[in-house]
C-alpha positions in Angstrom: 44.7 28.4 37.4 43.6 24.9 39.0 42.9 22.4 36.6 40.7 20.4 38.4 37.7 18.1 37.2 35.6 21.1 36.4 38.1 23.5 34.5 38.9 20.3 32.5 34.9 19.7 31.8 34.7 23.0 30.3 38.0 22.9 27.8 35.9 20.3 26.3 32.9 22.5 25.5 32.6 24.7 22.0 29.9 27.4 22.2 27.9 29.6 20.0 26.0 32.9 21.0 24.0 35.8 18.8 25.8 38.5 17.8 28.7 40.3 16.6 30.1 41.3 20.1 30.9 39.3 23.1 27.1 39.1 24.8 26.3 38.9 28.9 25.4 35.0 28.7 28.5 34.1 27.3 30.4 35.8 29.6 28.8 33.7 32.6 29.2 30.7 31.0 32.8 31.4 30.7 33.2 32.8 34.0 30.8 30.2 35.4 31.7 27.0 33.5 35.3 27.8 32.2 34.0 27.0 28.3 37.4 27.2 26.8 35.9 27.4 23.1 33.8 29.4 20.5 32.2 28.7 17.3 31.4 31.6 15.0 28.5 31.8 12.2 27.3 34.2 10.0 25.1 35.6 12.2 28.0 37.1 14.6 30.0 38.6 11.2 29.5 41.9 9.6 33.1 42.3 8.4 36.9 42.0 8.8 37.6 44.4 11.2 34.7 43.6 13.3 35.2 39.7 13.2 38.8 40.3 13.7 37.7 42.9 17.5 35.2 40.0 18.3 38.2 37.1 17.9 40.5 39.3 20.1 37.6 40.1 23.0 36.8 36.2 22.9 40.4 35.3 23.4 41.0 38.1 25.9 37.9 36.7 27.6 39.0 32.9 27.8 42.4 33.6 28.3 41.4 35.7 31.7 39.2 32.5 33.0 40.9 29.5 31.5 44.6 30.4 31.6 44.6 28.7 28.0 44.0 30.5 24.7 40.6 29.5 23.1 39.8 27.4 20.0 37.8 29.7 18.1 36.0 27.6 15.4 34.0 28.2 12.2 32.3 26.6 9.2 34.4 27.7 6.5 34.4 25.0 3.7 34.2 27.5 0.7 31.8 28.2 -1.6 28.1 27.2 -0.4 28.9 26.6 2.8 30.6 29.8 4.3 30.4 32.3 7.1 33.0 35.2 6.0 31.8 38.6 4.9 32.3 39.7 1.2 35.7 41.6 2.3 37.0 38.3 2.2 38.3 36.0 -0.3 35.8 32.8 -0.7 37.1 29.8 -2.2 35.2 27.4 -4.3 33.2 24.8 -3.1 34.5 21.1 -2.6 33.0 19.7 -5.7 34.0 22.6 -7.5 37.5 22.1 -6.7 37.4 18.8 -7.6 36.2 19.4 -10.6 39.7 21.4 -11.7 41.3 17.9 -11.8 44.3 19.3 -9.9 44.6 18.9 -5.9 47.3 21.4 -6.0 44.1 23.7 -6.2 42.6 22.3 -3.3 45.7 22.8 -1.5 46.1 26.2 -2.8 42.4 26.7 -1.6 43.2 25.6 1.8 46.5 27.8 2.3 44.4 30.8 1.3 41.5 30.2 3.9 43.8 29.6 6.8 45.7 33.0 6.0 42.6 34.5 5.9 40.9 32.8 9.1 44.5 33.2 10.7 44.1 36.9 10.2 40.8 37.5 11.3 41.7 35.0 14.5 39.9 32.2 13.9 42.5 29.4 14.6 40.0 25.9 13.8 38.2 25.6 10.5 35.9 22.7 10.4 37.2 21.7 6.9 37.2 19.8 4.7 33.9 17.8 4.4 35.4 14.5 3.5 32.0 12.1 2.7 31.8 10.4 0.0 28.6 11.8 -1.3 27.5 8.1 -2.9 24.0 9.0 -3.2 22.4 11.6 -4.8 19.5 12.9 -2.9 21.5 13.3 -0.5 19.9 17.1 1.0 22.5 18.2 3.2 26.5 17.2 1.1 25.9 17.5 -1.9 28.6 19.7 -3.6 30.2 20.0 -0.2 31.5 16.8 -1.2 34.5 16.1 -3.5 32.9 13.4 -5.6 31.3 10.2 -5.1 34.9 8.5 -5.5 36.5 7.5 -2.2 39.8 8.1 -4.0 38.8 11.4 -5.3 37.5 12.6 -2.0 40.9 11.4 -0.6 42.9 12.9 -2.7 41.0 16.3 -2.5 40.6 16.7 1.1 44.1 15.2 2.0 45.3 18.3 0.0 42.8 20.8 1.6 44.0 19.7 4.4 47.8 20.0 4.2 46.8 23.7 2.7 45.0 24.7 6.2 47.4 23.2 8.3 50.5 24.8 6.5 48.5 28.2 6.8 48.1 27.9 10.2 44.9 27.2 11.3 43.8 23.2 12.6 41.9 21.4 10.4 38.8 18.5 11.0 37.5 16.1 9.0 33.7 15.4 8.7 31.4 13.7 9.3 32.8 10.3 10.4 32.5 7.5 9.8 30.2 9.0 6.6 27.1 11.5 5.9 27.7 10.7 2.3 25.1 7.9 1.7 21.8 8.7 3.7 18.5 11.0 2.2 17.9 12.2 5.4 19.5 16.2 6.7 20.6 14.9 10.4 20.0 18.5 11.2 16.4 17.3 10.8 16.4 13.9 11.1 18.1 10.7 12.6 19.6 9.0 9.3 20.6 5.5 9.2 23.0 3.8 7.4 22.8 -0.1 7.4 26.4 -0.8 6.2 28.8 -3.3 7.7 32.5 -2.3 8.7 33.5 -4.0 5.8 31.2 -2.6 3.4 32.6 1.3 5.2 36.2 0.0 5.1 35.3 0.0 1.2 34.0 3.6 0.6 33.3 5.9 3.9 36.5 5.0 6.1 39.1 5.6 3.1 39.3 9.4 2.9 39.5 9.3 6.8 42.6 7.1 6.7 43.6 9.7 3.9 42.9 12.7 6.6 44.5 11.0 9.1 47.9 10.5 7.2 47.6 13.8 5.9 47.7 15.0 9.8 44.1 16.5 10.0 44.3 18.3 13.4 40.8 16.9 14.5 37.7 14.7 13.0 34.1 15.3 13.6 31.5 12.7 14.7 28.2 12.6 12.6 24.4 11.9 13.9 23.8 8.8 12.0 22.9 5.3 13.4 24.8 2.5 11.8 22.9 -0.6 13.4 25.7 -3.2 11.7 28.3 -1.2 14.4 26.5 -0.1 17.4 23.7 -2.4 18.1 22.3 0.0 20.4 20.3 2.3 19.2 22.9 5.1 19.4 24.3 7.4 16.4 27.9 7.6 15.9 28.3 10.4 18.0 27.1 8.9 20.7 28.7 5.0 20.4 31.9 4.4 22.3 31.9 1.0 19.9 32.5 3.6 16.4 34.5 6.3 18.3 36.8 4.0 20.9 36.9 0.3 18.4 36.8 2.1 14.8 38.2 5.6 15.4 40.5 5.5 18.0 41.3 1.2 17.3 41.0 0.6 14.1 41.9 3.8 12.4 44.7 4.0 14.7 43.5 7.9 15.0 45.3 9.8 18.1 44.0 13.3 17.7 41.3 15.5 18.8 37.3 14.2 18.2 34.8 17.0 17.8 31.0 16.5 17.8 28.6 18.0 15.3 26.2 20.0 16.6 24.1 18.3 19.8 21.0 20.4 19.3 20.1 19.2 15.6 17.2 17.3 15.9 19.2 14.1 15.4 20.3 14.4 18.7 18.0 16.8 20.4 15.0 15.1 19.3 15.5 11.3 19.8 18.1 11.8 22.9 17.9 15.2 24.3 21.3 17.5 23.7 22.4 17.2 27.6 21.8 13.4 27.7 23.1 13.1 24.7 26.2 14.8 25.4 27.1 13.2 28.2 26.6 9.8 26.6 28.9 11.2 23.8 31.8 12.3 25.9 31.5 9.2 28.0 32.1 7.6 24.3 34.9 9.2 23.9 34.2 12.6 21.9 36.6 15.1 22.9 34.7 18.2 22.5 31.3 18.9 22.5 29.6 21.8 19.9 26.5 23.2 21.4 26.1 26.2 18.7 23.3 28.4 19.7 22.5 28.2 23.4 24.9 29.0 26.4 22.5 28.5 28.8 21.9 25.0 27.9 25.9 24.4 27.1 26.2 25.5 30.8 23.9 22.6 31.4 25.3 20.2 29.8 29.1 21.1 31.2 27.4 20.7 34.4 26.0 17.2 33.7 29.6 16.3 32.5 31.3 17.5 35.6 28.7 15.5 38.0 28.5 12.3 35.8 30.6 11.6 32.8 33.4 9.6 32.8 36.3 11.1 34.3 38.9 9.1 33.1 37.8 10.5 29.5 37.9 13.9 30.1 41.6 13.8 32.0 42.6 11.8 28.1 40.4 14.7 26.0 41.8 17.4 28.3 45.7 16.2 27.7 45.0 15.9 24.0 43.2 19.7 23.7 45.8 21.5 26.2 48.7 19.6 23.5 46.5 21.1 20.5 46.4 24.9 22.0 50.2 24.8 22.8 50.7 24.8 19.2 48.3 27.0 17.8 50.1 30.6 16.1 49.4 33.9 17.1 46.9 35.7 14.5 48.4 37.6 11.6 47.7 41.1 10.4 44.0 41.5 9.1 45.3 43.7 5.8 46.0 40.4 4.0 42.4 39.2 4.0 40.6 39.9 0.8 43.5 40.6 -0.8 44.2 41.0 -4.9 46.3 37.6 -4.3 44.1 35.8 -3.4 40.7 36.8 -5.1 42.4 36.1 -8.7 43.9 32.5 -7.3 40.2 31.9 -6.7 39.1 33.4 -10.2 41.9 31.1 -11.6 40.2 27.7 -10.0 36.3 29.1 -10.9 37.0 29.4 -14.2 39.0 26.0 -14.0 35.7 24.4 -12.7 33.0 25.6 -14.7 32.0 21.5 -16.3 29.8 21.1 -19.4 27.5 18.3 -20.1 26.1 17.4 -22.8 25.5 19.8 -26.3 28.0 22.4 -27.0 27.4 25.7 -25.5 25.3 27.7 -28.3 25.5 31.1 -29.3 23.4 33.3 -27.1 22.0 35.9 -30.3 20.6 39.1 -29.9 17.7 38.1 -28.2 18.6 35.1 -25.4 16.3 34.8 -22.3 17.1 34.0 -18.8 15.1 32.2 -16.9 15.6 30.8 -13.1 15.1 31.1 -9.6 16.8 32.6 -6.7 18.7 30.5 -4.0 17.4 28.8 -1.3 18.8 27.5 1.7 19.0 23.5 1.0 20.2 22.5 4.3 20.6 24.4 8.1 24.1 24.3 7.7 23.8 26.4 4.5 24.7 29.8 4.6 21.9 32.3 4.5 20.5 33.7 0.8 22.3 36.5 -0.6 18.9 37.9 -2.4 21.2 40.7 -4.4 22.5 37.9 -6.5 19.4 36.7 -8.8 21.1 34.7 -12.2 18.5 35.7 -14.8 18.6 39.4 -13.6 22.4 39.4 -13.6 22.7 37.6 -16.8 20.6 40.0 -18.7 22.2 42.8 -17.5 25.2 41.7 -18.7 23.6 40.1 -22.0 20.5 41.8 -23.0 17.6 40.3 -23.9 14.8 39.3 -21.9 14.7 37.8 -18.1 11.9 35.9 -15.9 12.5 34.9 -12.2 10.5 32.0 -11.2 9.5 30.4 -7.6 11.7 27.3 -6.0 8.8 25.2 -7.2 7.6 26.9 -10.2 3.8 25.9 -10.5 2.2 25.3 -13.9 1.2 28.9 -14.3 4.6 30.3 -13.8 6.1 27.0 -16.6 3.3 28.3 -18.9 4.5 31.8 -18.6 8.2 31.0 -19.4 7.3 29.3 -21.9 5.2 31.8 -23.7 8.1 34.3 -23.2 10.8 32.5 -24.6 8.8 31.3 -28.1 10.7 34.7 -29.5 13.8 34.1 -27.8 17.5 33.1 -29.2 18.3 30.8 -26.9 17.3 29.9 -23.1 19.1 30.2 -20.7 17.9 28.3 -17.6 19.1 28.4 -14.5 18.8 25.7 -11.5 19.2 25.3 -7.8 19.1 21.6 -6.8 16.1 20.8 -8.8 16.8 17.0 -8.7 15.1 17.9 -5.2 12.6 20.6 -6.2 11.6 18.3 -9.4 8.9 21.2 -10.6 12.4 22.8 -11.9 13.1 20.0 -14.2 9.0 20.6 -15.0 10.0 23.5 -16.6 13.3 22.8 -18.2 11.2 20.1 -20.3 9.0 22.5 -21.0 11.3 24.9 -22.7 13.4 22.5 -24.5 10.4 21.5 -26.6 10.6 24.3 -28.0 13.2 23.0 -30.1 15.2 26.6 -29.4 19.0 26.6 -28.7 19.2 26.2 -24.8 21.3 25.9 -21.9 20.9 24.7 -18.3 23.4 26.4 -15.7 23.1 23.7 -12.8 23.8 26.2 -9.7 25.1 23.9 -7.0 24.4 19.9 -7.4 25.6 18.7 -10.9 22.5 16.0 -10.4 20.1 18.4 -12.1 21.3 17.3 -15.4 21.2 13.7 -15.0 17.9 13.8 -16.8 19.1 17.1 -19.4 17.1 16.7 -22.6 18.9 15.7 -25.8 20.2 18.5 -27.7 20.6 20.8 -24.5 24.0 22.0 -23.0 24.3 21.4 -19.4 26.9 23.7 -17.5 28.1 22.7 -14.0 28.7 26.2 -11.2 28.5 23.9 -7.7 27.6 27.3 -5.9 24.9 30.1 -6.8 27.4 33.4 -6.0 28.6 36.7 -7.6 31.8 34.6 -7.9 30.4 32.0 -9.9 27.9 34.0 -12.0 31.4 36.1 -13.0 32.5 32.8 -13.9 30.5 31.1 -16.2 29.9 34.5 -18.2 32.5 34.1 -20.3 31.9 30.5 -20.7 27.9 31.3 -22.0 29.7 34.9 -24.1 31.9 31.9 -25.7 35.3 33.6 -24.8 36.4 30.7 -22.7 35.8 26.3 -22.8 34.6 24.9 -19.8 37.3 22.7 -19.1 35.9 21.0 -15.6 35.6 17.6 -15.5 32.7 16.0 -13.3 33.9 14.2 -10.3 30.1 12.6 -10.1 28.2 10.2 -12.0 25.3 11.0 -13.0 23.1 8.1 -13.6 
């Protein structure tokens, strides 16, 4: 296989497609291009065996036109952000684990998914999330964030990491140099952050050094402008100041640098995705994610080979062909899902279930349920599981009475809810990052004046309850899922404490 300027272009590409088998237009952008790399999402997995067939056909693929094995990347954080079926074993969420008090779980998550993604053949998890999620409207981190504690975020990930790594899959750090303290979704918007290197040396950069001594495999870039770094008007992605001066120079970081995705509208609104990929690995980004379009990855490869730098791409082709001679061959697919595993994660759910606030009451013969059904929050959320509805589920498994409400509950819907719980109990509401959809709080004031026994099961951000009235018990999930509905049962049927400790502040 030559490795000339073009084969080395396209080892620096990471592509998505629709689908759950390997489609035409991929194909040619392989053949065409030699795009050495894949990125899988929910949206091309039905199941073990199938994603496991798919890995195999995608490495059979790249291997035939690249003479290298492929990266074959996915989103798999745990809990709300994750793109394995149900025949797999999900660990909790970030802030979930966090909130055991024990990085030994987070390690213990992160050995599990890399056995898992090992034996379905996915060999790159973009995990852990390592911002610092210091304010808390943030829409898009959230609970995919450890805590607001750059030493608790360290501490968390570093572990997470060392799990993934030691199960055999390459680990990446995101989203430096920090997504944590912005109110913008970069998927959506162009976020700025108007912090000085010092004032990030303080909070963002630490659990990046952490990653980096804990031998994270790669580190992705984030869409954000930070004017006090790059006085262009570039985000981080796309300034060879924050990648080549604070990554590569200050940091001291050696290893691969992987984009976010170029056709968020950070990027593909302000810059344009080719344009702004070719400014990005002229910066010094090693690999480039273009997630739903192989057409327009083929584009931007091409733009690449004509004008980017090539002195860059000979460095990020020696550091990815150095990262794929180590990778492991994939393992056998019967261990995914397995007994093991699905009670270690039981074990760290019930470990993180936090209460706030009032003891948890008794429920009575007559409790009622009240809540809405999940939402996606963000674009890199997975999609809603509509089987799983918490006042539905909870009755069933309680009795009494249920309601579901809207997102945004209008008065009509609060007055109804109200008018059915007057015989109830106790309440039992249930939120989904109403500290953003604030008619949610609307109605949890509304019920608690009823003076009734009540409790408020916060779904995925803990900052619902930062404003939980007096006299109410607040209980902490971090992800709406079968998984944690089974946990917080017995934590609402009073056969177990909820011993999670929160790793936020809410104020």
């Amino acid at each position: 296989m030559i490795r000339d300027l073009a084969w080395k272009c396209g080892q620096r590409f990471i592509a998505g497609f629709e689908g759950t088998t390997v489609p035409d237009d991929l194909r040619r952008l392989v053949k065409e291009h030699k795009v050495g790399n894949i990125i899988l999402f929910k949206r091309n997995v039905e199941n073990r065996q199938q994603l496991r067939k798919l890995c195999d056909d995608l490495q059979e693929l790249i291997l035939q036109e690249t003479g290298l094995p492929a990266f074959i990347a996915i989103d798999q954080e745990g809990g709300c952000v994750s793109r394995l079926p149900d025949d797999c074993a999900i660990v909790p969420t970030a802030m979930a684990l966090a909130a055991t008090g024990d990085p030994q779980n987070a390690y213990d998550a992160g050995v599990i998914t890399a056995r898992e993604l090992n034996a379905l053949g996915v060999n790159f998890n973009l995990a852990p999330v390592m911002d610092v999620n210091s304010n808390p409207m943030n829409p898009v981190i959230g609970a995919r964030s450890y805590s607001d504690d750059p030493a608790v975020v360290s501490a968390f990930g570093s572990a997470m990491i060392k799990g993934l790594e030691k199960g055999g899959v390459m680990s990446c750090a995101k989203h430096f140099p920090g997504h944590g303290d912005t109110a913008v979704d970069s998927h959506l918007g162009l976020p700025k952050v108007e912090k000085t290197l010092e004032e990030l040396e303080a909070c963002e950069l630490i659990p990046f050094r952490a990653a980096i001594e804990a031998g994270v495999s790669a580190i992705m870039t984030t869409h954000i402008l930070f004017p006090k770094l790059e006085e262009e008007n570039l985000p981080a992605t796309m300034s060879k100041t924050i990648m080549q001066d604070v990554l590569r120079g200050r940091l001291g970081y050696d290893g691969l640098i992987v984009s976010d995705c170029m056709m968020m509208d950070a990027i593909a609104k302000f810059y344009g995705p080719v344009p702004g990929t070719l400014a990005a690995c002229n910066a010094g980004v090693d690999m480039i994610c273009i997630c739903h379009d192989p057409a327009l990855t083929g584009q931007a490869c091409a733009e690449v080979v004509k004008n980017g730098d090539s002195s860059m791409t000979d460095a990020a082709a020696e550091r990815i062909i150095a990262a794929k001679e180590k990778l492991l061959a994939a393992g056998d697919v019967s261990i995914v899902g397995c007994e093991a595993h699905r009670a270690r994660n039981r074990e760290m759910r019930a470990a993180s279930i936090t209460r706030v606030g009032a003891q948890v009451p008794k429920l009575g013969g007559n409790p009622f349920f009240v809540g809405c059904f999940p939402f996606v929050p963000s674009l890199v959320a997975s999609p809603i599981e509509r089987s799983v509805c918490f006042p539905e589920w909870m009755q069933q498994k309680f009795g009494g009475t249920c309601m579901v409400t809207e997102v945004y509950p209008p008065s009509a819907s609060i007055a109804a809810a109200y008018k059915a719980a007057k015989d109830a109990s106790c309440i039992v509401l249930c939120t989904f990052n109403a500290h953003m959809k604030q008619q949610q709080l609307v109605l949890m004031r509304a019920l608690a004046e009823l003076g009734k026994p009540m409790v408020v099961c916060a779904m995925r951000d803990p900052y619902d309850l930062m404003k939980l009235p007096e006299g109410v018990c607040g209980l902490l999930a971090y992800e709406y899922s079968l998984d944690a509905l089974e946990a917080l049962r017995p934590v609402l049927a009073g056969e177990m404490v909820a011993e999670g400790k929160l790793s936020v502040r809410l104020s």
